[in-house]
C-alpha positions in Angstrom: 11.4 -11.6 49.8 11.7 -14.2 47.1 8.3 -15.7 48.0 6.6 -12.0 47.7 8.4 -11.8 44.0 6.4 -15.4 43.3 3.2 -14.5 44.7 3.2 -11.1 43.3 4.2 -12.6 39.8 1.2 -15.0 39.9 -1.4 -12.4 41.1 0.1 -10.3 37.9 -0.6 -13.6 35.8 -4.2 -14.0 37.4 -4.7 -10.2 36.6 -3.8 -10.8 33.3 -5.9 -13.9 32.6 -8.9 -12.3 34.0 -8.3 -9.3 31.8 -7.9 -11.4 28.7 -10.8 -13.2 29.4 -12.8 -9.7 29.6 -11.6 -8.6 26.1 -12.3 -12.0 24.5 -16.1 -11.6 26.2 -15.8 -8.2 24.6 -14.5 -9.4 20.9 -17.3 -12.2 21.2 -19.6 -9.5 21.6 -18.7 -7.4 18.5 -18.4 -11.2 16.5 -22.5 -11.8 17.1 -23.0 -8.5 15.9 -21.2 -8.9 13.2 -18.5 -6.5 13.6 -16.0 -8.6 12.7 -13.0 -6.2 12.6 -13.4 -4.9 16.4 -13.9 -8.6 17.2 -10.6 -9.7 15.7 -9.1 -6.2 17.9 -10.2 -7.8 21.3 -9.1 -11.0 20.4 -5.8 -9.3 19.7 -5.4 -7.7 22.9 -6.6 -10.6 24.3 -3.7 -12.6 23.1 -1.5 -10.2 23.9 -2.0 -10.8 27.6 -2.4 -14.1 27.2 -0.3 -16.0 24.1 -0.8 -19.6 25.0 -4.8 -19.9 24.8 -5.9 -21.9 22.2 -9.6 -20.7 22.1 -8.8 -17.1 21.9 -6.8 -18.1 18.5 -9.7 -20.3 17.2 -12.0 -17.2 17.6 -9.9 -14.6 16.1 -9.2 -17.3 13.3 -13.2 -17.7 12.7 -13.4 -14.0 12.8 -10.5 -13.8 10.1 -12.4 -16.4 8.0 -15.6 -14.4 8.0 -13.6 -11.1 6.8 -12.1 -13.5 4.1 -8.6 -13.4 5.8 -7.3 -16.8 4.9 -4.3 -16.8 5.2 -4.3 -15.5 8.7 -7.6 -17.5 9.6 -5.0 -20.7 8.6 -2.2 -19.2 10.7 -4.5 -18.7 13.8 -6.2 -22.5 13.4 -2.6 -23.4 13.2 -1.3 -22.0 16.1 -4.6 -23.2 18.3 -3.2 -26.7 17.4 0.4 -26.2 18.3 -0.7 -25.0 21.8 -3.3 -27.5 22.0 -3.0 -30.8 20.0 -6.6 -31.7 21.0 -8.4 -28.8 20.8 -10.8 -30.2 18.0 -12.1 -26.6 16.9 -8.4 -25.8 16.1 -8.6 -28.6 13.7 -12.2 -27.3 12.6 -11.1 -24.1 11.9 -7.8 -25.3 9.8 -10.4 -27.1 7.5 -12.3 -24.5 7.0 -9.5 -22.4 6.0 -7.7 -25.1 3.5 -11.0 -25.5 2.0 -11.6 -21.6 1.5 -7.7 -21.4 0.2 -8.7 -24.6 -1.9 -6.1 -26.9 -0.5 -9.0 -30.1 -0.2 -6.4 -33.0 0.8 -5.0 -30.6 4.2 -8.6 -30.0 4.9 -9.4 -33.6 4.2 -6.7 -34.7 6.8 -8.3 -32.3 9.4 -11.5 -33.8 9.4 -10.4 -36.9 9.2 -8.8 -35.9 13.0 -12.2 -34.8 13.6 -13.9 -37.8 12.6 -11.6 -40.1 14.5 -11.5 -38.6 17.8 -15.8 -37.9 17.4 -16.9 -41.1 15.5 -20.5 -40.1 15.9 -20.2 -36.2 15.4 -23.0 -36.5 12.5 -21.9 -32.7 11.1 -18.1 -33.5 11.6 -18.9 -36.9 9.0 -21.0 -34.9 7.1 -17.8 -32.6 6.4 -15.5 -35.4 6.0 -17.3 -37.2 3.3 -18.2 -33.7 1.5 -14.4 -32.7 1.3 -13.3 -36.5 0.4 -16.0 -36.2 -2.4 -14.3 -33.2 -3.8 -10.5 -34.6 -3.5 -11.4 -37.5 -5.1 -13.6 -35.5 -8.4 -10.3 -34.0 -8.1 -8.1 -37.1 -9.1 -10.3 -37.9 -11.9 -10.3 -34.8 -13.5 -6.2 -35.1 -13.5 -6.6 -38.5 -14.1 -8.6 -37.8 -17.4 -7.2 -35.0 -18.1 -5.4 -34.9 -21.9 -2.6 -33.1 -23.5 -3.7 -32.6 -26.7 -5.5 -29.0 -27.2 -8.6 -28.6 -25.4 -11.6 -27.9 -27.8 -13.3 -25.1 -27.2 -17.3 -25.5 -26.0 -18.2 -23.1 -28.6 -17.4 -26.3 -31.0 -19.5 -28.7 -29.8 -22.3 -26.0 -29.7 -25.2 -26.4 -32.5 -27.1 -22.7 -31.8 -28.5 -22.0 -35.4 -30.4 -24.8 -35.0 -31.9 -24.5 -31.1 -35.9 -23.9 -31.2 -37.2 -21.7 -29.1 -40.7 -23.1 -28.0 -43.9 -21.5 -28.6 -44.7 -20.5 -24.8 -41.3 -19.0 -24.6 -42.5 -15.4 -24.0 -39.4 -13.8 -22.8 -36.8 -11.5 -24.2 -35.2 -12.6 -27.8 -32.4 -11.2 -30.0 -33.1 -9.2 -33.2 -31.4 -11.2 -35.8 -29.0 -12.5 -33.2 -27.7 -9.2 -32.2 -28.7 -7.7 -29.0 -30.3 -4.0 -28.3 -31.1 -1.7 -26.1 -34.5 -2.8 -26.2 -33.2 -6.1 -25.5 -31.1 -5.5 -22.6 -33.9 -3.2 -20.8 -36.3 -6.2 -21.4 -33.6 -9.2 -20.1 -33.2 -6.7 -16.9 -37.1 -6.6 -16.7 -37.2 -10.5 -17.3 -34.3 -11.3 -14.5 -35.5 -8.7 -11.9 -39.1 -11.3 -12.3 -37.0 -13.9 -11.3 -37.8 -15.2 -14.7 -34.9 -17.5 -17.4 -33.6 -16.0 -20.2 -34.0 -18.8 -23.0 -30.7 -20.8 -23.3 -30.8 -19.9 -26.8 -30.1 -16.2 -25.9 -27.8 -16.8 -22.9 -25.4 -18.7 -25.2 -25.1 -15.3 -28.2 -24.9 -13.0 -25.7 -15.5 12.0 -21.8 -16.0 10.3 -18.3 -15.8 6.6 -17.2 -17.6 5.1 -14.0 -15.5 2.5 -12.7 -17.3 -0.2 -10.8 -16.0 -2.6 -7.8 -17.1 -6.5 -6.9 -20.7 -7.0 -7.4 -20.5 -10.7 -6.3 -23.9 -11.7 -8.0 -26.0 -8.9 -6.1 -28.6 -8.8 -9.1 -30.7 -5.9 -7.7 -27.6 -4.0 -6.2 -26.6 -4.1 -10.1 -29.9 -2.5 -11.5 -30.0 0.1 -8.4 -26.2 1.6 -9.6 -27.6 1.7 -13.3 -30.6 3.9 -12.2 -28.7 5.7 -10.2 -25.7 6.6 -12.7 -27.8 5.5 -15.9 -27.6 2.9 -18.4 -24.5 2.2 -20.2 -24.5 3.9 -23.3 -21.6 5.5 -25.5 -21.8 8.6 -23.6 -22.1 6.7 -20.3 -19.1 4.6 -20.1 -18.2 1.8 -17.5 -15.5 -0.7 -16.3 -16.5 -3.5 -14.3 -13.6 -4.3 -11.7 -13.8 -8.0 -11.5 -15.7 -10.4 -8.8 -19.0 -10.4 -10.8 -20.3 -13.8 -9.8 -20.2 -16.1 -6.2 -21.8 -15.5 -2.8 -24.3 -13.9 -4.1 -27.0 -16.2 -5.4 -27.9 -14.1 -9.2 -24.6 -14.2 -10.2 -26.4 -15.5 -13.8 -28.3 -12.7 -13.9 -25.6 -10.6 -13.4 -23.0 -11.9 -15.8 -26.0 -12.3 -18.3 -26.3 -8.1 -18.0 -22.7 -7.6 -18.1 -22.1 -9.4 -21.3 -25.0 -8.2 -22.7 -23.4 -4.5 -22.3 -20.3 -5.8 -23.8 -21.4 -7.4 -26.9 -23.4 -3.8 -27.1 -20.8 -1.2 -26.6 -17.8 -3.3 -26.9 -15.4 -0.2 -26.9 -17.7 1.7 -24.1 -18.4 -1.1 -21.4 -15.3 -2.9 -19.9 -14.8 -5.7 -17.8 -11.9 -6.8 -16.2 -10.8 -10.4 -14.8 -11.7 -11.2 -10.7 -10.0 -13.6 -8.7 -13.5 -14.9 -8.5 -14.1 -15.5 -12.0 -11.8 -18.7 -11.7 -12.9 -22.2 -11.7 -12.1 -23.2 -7.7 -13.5 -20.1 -6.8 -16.5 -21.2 -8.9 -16.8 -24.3 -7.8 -16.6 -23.6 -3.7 -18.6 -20.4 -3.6 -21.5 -20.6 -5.6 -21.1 -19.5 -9.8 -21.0 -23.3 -11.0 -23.7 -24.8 -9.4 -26.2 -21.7 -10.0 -25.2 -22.4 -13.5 -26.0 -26.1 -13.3 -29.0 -25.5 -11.9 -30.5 -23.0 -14.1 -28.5 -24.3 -17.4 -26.6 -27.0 -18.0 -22.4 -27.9 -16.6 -21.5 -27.2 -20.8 -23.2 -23.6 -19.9 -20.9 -23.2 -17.0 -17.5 -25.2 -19.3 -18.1 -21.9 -21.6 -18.5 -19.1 -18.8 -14.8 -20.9 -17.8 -13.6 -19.9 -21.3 -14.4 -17.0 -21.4 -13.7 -15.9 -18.0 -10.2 -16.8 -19.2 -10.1 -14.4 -21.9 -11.3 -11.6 -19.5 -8.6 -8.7 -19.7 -6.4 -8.5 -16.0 -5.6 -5.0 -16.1 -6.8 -1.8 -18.1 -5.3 2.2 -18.1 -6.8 5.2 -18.4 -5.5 7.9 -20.4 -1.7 6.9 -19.7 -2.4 8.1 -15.7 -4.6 5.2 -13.9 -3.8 1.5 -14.2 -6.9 -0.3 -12.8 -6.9 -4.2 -11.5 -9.0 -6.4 -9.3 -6.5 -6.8 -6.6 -3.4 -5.1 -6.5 0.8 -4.8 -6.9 3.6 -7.2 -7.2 5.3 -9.3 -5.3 8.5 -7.9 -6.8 9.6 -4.3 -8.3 10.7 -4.0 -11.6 7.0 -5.2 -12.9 5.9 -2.8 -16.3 3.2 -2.1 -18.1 4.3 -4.1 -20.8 5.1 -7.0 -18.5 1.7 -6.9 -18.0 0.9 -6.8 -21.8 3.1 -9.9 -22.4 0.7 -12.1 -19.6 -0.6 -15.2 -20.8 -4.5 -15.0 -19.4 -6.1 -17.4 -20.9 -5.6 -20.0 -18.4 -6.5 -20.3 -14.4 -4.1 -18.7 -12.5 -1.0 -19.6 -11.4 -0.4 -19.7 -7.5 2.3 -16.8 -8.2 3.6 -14.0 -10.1 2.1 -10.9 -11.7 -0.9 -13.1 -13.0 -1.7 -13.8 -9.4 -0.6 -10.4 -8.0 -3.1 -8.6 -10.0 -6.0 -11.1 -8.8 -5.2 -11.2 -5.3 -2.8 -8.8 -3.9 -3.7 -6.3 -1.4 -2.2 -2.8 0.3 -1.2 -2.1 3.9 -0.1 0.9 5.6 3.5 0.0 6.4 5.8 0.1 3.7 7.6 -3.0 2.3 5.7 -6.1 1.6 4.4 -8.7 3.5 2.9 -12.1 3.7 -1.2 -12.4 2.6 -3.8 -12.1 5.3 -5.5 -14.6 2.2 -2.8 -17.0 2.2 -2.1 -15.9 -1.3 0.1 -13.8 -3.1 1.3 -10.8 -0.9 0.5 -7.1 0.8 2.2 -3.8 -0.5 3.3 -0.9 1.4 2.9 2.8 0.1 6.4 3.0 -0.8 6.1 -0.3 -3.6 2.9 2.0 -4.7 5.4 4.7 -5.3 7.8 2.9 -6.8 5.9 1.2 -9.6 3.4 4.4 -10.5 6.7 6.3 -10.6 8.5 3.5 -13.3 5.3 3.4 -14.9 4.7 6.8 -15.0 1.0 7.0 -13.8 -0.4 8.9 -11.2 -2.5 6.4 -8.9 -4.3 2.6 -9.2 -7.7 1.9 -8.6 -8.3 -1.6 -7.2 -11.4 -3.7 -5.6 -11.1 -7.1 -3.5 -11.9 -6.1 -0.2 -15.0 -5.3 1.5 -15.1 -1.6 2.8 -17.5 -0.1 5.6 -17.6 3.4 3.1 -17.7 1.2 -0.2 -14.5 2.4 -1.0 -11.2 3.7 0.7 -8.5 6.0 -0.3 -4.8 5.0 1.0 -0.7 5.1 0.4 -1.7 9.0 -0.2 -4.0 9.1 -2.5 -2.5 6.7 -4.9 -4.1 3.8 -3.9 -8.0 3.6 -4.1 -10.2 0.7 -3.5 -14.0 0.8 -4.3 -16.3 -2.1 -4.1 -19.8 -2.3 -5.3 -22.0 -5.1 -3.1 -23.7 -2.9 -0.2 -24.5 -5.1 2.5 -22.2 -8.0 1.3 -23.4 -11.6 1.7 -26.3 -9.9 3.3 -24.1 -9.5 6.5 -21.7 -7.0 6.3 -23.8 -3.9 6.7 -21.3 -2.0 4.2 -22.3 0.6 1.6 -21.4 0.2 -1.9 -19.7 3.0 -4.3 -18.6 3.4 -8.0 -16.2 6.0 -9.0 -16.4 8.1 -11.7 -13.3 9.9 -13.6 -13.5 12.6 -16.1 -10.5 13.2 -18.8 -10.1 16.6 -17.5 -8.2 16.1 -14.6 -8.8 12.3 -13.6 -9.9 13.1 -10.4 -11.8 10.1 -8.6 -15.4 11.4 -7.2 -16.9 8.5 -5.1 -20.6 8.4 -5.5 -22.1 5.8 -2.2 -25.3 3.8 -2.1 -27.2 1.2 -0.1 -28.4 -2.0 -0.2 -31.7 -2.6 -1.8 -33.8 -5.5 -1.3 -34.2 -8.9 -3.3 -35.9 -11.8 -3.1 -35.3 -14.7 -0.6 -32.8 -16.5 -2.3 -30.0 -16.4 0.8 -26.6 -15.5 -0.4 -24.4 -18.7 -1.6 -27.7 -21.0 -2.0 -25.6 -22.6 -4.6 -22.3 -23.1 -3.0 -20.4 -26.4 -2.2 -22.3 -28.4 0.5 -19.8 -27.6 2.7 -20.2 -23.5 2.3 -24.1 -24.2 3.0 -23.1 -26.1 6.2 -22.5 -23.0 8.3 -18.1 -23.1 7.6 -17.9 -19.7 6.4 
């Protein structure tokens, strides 16, 4: 009888391998078509009837990676390696997700496993020497780094007396101020694929509130003709995650400023966890700047960037920010008034929180799936609109199939505004708008339109371009 028990316990095990193996076929299936949440389902299940394979956790944690999960893409790689010391992709993957949470030397160490047990892997070297490139220009900049006060690039800047030359034909300022005419000529000028002169780049009753736009140029000019030009009657707020990925990121921070500087109390942007200087320099911002300006262009985008508001509320009611709640209760609006923002943020705290935070349906909190700061629960929603005495928040940050989502009862809305994002994600986009009356959200969806062929993060860190993300 106890010999049955065995064999019958081993044909249950076989059962259970085979059936993992046909949900991981399945989740591999939904990964090449890009349906990356119902591939990171199977791989689930999969795990779930079989917890010690190492390959089924190195897929879910490139699935994870590609949904920009980072913390659990890291936890995944992690685990791989802990079941299998050798399993090189394990080792891959846990690169890929230090560099994406922008922890260089763990990646460094990674590919240094890599290169060591695959000496003539030519991509795996490639990797290595990219990421040892970047710890290093690392060390220097702490090494040169100096404690007196920073002087502002604005100082060193000389733009009286900048010529503009003679076959310059472009758009130009009216007495250094910008204009409508201006603006609708610059949006003309940048959909041509055309440069702004340097010159220029340098001086420049219901709201519709506006999600990541991630440098999707013509996305940009597609919700202005849909909802019209910003205007004094025609108010908008810009919810952070203007620039990276997307490869007019220039273009579209050039637009957005130029609104700002000409309805300063109608147009409103507010900081992104993207509009940060690691996130510039792995996904794209810094070196489209460098490449159509100059690094001192991209030193003053960094300045200001830091100066960008993190939070803004409407009428007493709706408290808007790029990502989301606190790590802790007890956080108040005047907590968030007393935030020193111009700096790069801090790994944690409500500086963070408001960056990178995100909601989940259970209540309480719990650790990032982005390996920073922390998810909140419907009843830490609750808790702060009710100390705070507002009625819902309105967030961005994550990529949604509808363009936006509604959650924790209708006190939680996200809404994100890059249709088809990275060119991959088959998602519609969304803005919302809200009227004083009553401050009811109406969603308003749209579609990707086309652009040119410039691929999405064509100006990324090497290592980005090389197929990690």
């Amino acid at each position: 009888m106890a010999h049955e028990s065995v064999n019958g316990s081993e044909k249950k095990m076989a059962e259970g391998g085979n059936d993992a193996e046909l949900l991981k076929e399945k989740a591999n299936k939904y990964f090449k078509e890009k349906d990356y949440e119902n591939a990171i389902k199977y791989y689930s299940e999969a795990l779930e009837l079989n917890p010690s394979n190492a390959i089924y956790y190195s897929n879910r944690s490139l699935a994870y990676l590609r949904t920009e999960c980072y913390g659990y893409a890291l936890a995944d790689a992690t685990k791989a390696l802990e079941i299998d010391k050798n399993y090189i992709k394990g080792y891959y993957r846990r690169a890929t997700s230090n560099m994406a949470l922008g922890k260089f030397k763990a990646a460094l160490k990674d590919y240094e496993t890599v290169v060591r047990v695959r000496p003539n892997d030519k991509d795996a070297r490639m990797k290595y020497q990219e990421c040892n490139k970047i710890v290093k220009q690392k060390a220097f900049e702490r090494a040169i780094a100096s404690d007196e006060i920073k002087k502002s690039v604005v100082d060193s800047l000389d733009i009286e007396n900048m010529t503009i030359e003679d076959d310059y034909v472009g758009p130009k300022l009216e007495d250094g101020k910008v204009s409508m005419k201006f603006m609708n000529e610059m949006m003309d000028w940048f959909q041509d694929q055309k440069k702004l002169h340097r010159k220029c780049a340098y001086q420049t009753e219901k709201i519709t509130i506006c999600g990541d736009t991630h440098g999707q140029y013509y996305d940009l000019l597609n919700i202005f003709k849909l909802n019209g030009l910003p205007s004094e009657t025609n108010p908008y707020l810009f919810n952070g995650d203007f620039v990276d990925r997307g490869s007019f990121s220039v273009e579209v921070i050039l637009t957005l400023f130029g609104f700002k500087l000409l309805y300063p109390d109608n147009f409103h942007l507010l900081r992104g966890n993207h509009e940060t200087d690691n996130m510039n320099q792995m996904y794209g911002f810094e070196g489209e700047v460098k490449a159509k300006y100059t690094a001192q262009m991209f030193q003053l985008f960094s300045e200001v960037f830091q100066w960008l508001p993190l939070a803004q509320c409407i009428n007493n009611k709706v408290l808007v920010m790029h990502g989301g709640l606190f790590s802790e209760d007890g956080v108040t609006l005047e907590d968030l008034r007393k935030i020193d923002r111009n700096r790069q943020p801090p790994d944690s705290g409500p500086m963070c929180d408001l960056l990178w935070s995100d909601p989940q349906p259970q209540n309480g909190r719990s650790i990032s799936k982005r390996g920073v700061s922390c998810q909140f629960g419907p009843d830490v929603t609750e808790r702060f609109l009710e100390q705070n005495k507002l009625d819902f928040i309105v967030r961005s940050h994550e990529v949604k199939a509808e363009g936006y989502e509604v959650t924790h009862s209708g006190k939680c809305i996200t809404v994100f505004s890059a249709p088809n994002y990275c060119d991959q994600m088959g998602n519609k986009g969304a803005y919302i708008h809200l009227r004083a009356s009553d401050l009811k959200p109406e969603f308003h969806q749209f579609t990707a339109v086309p652009h040119p062929n410039v691929k999405p993060m064509a100006y990324a860190n090497t290592l980005m371009q090389l197929g990690m993300m």
